[in-house]
N, C-alpha and C positions, 0 to 999 in steps of 0.2 A: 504494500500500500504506500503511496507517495505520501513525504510529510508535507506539510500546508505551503510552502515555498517554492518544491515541485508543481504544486497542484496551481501557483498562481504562476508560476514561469511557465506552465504549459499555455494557460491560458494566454499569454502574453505571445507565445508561440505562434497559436490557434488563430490568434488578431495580428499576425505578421508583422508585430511588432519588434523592436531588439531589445536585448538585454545583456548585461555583463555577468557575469557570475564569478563571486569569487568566493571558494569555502573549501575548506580544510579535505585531505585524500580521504578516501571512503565515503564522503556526503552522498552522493546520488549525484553527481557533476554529468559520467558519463550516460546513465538512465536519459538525461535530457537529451544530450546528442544524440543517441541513435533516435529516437522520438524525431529530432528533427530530420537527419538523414530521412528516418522514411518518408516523415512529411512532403520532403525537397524531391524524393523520389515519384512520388504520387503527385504531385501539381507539374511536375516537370517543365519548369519554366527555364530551362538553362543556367539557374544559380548553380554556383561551385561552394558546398558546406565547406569551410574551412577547417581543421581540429589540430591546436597547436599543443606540442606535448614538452614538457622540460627535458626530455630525454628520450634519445634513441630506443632504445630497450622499450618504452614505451608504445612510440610511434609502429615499431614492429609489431606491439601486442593489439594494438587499437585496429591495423593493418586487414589482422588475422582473422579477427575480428567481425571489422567490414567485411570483408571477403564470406565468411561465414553466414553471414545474415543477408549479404544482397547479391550476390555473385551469382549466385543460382538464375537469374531472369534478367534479362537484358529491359533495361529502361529509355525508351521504348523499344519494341522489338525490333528486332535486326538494325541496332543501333552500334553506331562505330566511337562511340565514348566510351572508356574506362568505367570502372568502376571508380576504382580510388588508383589516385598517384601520390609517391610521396618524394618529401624534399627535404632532404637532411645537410650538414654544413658537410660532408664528401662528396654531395653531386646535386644537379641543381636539374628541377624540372623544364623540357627548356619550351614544351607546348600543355596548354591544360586542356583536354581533352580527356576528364573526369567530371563525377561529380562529386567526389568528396577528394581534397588534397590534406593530406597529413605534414604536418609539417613540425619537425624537429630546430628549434634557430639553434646557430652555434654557440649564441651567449645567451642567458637568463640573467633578468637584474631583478632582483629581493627587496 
């Protein structure tokens, strides 16, 4: 069950509205991303979700992830977009043709 914070960040979602989120590892941060992936996936408007991670090892997990949950059907069918690309600080995406890019920066600031 979403606690009340999800429940009004969806709504906010739902209203294509933005928002930032910022809350401590294990909250339900990534619960909202996928929510929106599919969202982005089902109106298929050509937006690219973004998902920036502190850390490679992450970006890998979130990757796998993706791949697991949307990889299976093409958005829209017989479509020549990716699913997801990602962009770490050892190599650089150089066309986006995805809809979700994972992106590892090479510096975090605290």
């Amino acid at each position: 069950m979403p606690d009340q914070w999800q429940k009004s960040l969806l709504d906010i979602v739902d209203k294509n509205e933005s928002a930032l989120v910022c809350c401590p590892t294990s909250s339900g941060k990534t619960f909202i991303s996928y929510y929106i992936m599919k969202k982005a996936l089902r109106e298929n408007n050509g937006d690219i979700v973004v998902f920036i991670t502190p850390i490679k090892a992450l970006a890998n997990q979130v990757a796998a992830e993706i791949y697991a949950r949307f990889s299976s059907k093409q958005y829209p069918k017989n479509s020549d977009i990716f699913t997801y690309a990602m962009a770490m600080p050892d190599y650089e995406v150089i066309e986006l043709k995805c809809y979700f890019l994972i992106k590892s920066p090479k510096f975090i600031f605290f």
